[in-house]
mmCIF file of the C-alpha atoms, coordinates in Angstrom:
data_MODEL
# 
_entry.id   MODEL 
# 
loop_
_atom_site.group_PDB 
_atom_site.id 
_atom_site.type_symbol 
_atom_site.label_atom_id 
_atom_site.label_alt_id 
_atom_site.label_comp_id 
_atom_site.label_asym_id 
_atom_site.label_entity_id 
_atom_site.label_seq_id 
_atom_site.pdbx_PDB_ins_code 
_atom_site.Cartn_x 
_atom_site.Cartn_y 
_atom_site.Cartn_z 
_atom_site.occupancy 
_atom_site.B_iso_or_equiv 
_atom_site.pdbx_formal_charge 
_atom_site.auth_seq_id 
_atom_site.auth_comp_id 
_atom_site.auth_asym_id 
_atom_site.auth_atom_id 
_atom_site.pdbx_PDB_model_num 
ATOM 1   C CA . UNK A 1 1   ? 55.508  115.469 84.851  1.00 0.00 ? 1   UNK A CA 1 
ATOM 2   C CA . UNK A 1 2   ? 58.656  117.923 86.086  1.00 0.00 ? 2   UNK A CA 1 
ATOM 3   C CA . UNK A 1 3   ? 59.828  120.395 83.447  1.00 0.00 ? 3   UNK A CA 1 
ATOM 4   C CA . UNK A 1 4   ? 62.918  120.093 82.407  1.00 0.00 ? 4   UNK A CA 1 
ATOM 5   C CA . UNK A 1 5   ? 65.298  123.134 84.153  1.00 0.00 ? 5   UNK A CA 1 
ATOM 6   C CA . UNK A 1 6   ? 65.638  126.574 82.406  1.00 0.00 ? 6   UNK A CA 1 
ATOM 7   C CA . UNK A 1 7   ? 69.103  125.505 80.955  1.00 0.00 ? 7   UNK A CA 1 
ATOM 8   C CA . UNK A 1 8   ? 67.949  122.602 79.243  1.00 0.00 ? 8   UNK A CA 1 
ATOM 9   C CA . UNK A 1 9   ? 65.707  124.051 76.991  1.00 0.00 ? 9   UNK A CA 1 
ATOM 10  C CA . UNK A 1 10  ? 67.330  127.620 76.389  1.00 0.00 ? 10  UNK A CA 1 
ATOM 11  C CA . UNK A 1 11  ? 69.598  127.330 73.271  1.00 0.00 ? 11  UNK A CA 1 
ATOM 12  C CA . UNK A 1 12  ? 72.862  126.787 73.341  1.00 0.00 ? 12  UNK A CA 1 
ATOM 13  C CA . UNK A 1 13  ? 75.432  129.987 73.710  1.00 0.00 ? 13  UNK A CA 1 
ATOM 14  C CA . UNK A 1 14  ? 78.164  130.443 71.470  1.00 0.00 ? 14  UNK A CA 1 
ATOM 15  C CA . UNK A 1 15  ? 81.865  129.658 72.841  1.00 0.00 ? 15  UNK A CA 1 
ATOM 16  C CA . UNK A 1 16  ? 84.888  130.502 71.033  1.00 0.00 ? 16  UNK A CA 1 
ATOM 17  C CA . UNK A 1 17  ? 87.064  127.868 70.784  1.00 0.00 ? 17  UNK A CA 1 
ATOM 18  C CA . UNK A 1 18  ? 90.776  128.281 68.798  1.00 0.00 ? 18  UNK A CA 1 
ATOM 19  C CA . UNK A 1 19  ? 93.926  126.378 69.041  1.00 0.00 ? 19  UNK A CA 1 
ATOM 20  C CA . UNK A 1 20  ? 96.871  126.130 71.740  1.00 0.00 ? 20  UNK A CA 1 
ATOM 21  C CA . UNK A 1 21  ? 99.229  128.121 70.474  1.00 0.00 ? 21  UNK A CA 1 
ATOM 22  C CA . UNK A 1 22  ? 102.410 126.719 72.255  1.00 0.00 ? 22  UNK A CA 1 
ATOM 23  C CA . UNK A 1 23  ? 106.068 127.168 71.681  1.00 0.00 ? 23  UNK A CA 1 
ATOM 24  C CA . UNK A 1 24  ? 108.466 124.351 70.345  1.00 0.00 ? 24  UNK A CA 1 
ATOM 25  C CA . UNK A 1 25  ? 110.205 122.970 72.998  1.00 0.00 ? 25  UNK A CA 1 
ATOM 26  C CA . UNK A 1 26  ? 114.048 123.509 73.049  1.00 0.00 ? 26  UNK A CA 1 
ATOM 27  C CA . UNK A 1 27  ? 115.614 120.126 73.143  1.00 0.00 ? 27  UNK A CA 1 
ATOM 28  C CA . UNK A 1 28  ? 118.286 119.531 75.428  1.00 0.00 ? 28  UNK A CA 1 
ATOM 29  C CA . UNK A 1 29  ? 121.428 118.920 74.707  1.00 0.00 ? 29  UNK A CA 1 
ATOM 30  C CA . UNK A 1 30  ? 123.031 115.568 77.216  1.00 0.00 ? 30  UNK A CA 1 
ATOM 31  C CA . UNK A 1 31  ? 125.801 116.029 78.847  1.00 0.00 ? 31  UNK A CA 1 
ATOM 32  C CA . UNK A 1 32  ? 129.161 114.676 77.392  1.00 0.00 ? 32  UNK A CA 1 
ATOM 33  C CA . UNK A 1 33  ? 130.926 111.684 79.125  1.00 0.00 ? 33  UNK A CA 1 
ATOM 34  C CA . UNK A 1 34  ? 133.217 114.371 80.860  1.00 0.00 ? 34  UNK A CA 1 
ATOM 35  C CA . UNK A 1 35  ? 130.730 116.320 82.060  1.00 0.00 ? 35  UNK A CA 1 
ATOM 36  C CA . UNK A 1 36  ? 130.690 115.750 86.239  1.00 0.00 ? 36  UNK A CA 1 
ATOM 37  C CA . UNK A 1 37  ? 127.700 114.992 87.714  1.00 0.00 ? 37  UNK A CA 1 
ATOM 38  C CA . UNK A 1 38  ? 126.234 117.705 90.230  1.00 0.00 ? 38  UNK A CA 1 
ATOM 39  C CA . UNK A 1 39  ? 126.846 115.441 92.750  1.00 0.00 ? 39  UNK A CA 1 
ATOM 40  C CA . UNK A 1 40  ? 126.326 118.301 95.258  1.00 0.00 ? 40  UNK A CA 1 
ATOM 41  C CA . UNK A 1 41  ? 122.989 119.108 94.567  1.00 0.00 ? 41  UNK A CA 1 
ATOM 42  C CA . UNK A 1 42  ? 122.258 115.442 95.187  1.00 0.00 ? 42  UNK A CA 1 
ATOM 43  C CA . UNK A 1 43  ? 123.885 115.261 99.005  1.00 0.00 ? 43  UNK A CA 1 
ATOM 44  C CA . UNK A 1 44  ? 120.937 116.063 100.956 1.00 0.00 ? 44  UNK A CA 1 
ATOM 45  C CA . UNK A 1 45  ? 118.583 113.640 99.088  1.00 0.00 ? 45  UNK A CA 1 
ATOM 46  C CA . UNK A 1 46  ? 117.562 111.312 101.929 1.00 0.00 ? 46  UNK A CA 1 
ATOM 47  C CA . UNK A 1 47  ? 118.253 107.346 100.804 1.00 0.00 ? 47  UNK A CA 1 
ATOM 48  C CA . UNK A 1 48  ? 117.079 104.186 102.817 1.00 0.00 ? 48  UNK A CA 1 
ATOM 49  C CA . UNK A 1 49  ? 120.035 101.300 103.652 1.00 0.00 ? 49  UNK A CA 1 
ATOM 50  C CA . UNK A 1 50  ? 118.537 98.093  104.588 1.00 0.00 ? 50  UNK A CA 1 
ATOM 51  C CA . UNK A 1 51  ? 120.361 95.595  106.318 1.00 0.00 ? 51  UNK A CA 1 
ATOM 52  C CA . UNK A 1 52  ? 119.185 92.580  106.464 1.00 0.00 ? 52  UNK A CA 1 
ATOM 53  C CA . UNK A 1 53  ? 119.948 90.834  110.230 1.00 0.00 ? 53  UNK A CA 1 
ATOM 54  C CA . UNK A 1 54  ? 119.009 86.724  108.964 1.00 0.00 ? 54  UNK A CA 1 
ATOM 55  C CA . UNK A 1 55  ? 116.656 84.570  107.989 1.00 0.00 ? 55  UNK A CA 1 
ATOM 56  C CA . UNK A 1 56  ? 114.636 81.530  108.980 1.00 0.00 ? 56  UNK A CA 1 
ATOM 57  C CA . UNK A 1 57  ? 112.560 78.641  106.654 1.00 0.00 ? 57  UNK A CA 1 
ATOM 58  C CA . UNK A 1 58  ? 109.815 77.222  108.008 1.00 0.00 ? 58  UNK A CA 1 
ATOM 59  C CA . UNK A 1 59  ? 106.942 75.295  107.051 1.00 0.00 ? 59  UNK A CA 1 
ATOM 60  C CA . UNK A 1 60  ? 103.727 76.813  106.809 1.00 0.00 ? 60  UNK A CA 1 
ATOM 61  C CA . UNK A 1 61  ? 102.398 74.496  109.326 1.00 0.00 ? 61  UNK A CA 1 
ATOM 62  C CA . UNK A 1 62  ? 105.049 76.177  112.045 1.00 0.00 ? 62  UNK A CA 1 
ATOM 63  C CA . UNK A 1 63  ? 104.601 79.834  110.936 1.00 0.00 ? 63  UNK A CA 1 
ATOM 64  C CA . UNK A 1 64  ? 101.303 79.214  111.340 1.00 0.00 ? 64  UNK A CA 1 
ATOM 65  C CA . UNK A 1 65  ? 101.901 78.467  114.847 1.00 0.00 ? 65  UNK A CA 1 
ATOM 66  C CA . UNK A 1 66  ? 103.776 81.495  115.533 1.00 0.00 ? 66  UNK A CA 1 
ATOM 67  C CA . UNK A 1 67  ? 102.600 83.825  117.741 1.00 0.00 ? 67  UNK A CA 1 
ATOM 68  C CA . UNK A 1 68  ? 103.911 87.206  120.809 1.00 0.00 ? 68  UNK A CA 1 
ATOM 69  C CA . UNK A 1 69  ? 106.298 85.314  122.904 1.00 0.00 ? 69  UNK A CA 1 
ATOM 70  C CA . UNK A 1 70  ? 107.320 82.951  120.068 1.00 0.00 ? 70  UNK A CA 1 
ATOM 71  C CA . UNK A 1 71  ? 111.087 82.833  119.835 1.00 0.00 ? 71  UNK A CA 1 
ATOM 72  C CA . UNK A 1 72  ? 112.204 82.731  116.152 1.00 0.00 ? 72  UNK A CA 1 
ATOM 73  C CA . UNK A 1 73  ? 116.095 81.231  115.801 1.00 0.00 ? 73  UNK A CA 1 
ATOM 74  C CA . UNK A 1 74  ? 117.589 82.435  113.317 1.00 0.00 ? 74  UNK A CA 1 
ATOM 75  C CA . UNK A 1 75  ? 120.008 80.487  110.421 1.00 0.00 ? 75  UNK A CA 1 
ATOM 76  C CA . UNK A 1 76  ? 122.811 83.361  111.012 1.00 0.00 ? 76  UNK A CA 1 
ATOM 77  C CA . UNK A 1 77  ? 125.027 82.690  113.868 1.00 0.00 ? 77  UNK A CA 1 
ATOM 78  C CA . UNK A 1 78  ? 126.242 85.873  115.949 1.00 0.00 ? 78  UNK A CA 1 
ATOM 79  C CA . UNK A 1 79  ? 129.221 87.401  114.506 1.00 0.00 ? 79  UNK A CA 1 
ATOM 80  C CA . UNK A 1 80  ? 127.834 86.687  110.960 1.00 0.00 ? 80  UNK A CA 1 
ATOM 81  C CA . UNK A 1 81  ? 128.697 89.967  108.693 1.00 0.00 ? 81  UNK A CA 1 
ATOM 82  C CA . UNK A 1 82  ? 125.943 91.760  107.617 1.00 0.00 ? 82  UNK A CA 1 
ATOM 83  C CA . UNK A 1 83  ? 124.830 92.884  104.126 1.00 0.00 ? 83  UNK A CA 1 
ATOM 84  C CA . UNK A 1 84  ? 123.995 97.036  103.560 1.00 0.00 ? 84  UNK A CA 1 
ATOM 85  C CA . UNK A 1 85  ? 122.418 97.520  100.503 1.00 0.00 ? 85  UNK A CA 1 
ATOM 86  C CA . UNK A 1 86  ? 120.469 100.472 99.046  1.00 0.00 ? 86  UNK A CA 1 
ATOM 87  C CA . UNK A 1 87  ? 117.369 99.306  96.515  1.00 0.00 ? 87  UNK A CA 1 
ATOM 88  C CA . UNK A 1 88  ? 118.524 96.384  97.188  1.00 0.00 ? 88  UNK A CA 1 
ATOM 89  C CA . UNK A 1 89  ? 122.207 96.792  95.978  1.00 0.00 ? 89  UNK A CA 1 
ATOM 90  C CA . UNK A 1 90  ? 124.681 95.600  98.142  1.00 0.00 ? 90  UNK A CA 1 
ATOM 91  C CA . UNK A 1 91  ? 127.559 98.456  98.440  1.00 0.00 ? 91  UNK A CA 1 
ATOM 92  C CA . UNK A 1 92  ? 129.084 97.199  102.160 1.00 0.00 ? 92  UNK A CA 1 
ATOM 93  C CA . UNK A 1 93  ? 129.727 94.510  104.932 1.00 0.00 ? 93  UNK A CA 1 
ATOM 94  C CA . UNK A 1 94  ? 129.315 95.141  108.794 1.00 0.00 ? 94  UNK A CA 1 
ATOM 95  C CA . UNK A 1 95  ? 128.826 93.903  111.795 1.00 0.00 ? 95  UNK A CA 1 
ATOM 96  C CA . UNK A 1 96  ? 125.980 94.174  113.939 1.00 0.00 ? 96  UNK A CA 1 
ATOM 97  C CA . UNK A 1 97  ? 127.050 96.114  117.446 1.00 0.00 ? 97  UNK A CA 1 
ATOM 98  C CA . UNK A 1 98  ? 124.665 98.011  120.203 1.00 0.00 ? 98  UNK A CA 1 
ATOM 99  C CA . UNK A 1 99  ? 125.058 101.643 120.627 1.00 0.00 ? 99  UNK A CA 1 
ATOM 100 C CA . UNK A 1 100 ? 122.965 103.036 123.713 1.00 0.00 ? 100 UNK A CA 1 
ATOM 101 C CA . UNK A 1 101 ? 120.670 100.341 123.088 1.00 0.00 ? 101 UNK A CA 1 
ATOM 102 C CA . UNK A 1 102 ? 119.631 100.442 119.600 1.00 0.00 ? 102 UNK A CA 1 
ATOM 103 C CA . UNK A 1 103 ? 121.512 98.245  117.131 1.00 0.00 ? 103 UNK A CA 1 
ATOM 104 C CA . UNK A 1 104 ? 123.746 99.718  114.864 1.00 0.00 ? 104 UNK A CA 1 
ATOM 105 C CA . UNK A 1 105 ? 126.404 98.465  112.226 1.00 0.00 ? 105 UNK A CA 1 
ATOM 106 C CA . UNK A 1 106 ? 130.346 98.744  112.309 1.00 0.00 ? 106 UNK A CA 1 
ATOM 107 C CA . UNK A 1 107 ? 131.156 99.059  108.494 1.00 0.00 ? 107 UNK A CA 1 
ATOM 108 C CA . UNK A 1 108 ? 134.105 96.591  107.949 1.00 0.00 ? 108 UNK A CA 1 
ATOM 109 C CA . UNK A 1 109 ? 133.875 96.376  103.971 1.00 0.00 ? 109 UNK A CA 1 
ATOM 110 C CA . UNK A 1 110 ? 133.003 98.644  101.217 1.00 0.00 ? 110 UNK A CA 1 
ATOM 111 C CA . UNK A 1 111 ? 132.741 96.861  98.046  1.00 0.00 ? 111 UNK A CA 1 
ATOM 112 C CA . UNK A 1 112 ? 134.463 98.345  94.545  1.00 0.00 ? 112 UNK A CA 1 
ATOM 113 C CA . UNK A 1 113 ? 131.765 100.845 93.223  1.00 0.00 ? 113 UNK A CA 1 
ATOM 114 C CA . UNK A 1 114 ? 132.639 99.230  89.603  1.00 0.00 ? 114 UNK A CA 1 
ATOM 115 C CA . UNK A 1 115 ? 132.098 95.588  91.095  1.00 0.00 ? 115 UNK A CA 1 
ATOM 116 C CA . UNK A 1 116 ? 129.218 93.546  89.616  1.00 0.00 ? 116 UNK A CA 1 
ATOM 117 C CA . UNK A 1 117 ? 125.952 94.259  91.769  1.00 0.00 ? 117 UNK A CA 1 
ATOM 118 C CA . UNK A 1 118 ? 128.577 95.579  94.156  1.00 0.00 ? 118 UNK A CA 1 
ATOM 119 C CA . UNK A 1 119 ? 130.076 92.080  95.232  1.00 0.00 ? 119 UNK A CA 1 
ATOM 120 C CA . UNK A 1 120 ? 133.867 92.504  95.401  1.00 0.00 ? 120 UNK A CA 1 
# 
């Protein structure tokens, strides 16, 4: 039979225990409806615009089939305006163009920031 280690048998010391003391916490007061945002703090904050080129619907049978070299055509005909959104908000239109060969967007619309999901 192993004895049981020194600890587990010695009795147990005392440890003094007392209560958190903390301080109330201050509530804040909100800002009033005039109050300007600090917009400028916010400027560097990176943000991700998606923009979404077309689609395609297939069956699974044919994306099944899919595979490198497979040549997917889209339902969006060239010239087609583009949506920008951010989290999935559209705020613009565009048009797709090629700038030293990486795609990149011409921004032909902005919608109306107090617009309805941003549709103008």
């Amino acid at each position: 039979m192993v004895d049981p280690p020194a600890s587990a048998t010695s009795p147990q010391q005392a440890v003094d225990v007392q209560p958190a003391v903390l301080e109330p916490l201050e509530k804040p007061t909100p800002p009033s409806a005039t109050t300007p945002l600090p917009l400028e703090a916010l400027r560097d904050v990176p943000i991700t615009i998606t923009v979404q080129l077309g689609h395609a619907v297939l069956p699974i049978g044919e994306l099944l089939k899919l595979g490198p070299g497979t040549v997917l055509e889209l339902e969006e005909t060239v010239g087609t305006p583009v949506e920008l959104t951010v989290r999935g908000i559209p705020f613009a239109r565009g048009e797709v163009v090629v700038v030293n060969d990486h795609f990149a967007v011409r921004i032909t619309h902005l919608h109306a920031p107090d617009s309805p999901r941003g549709l103008p």
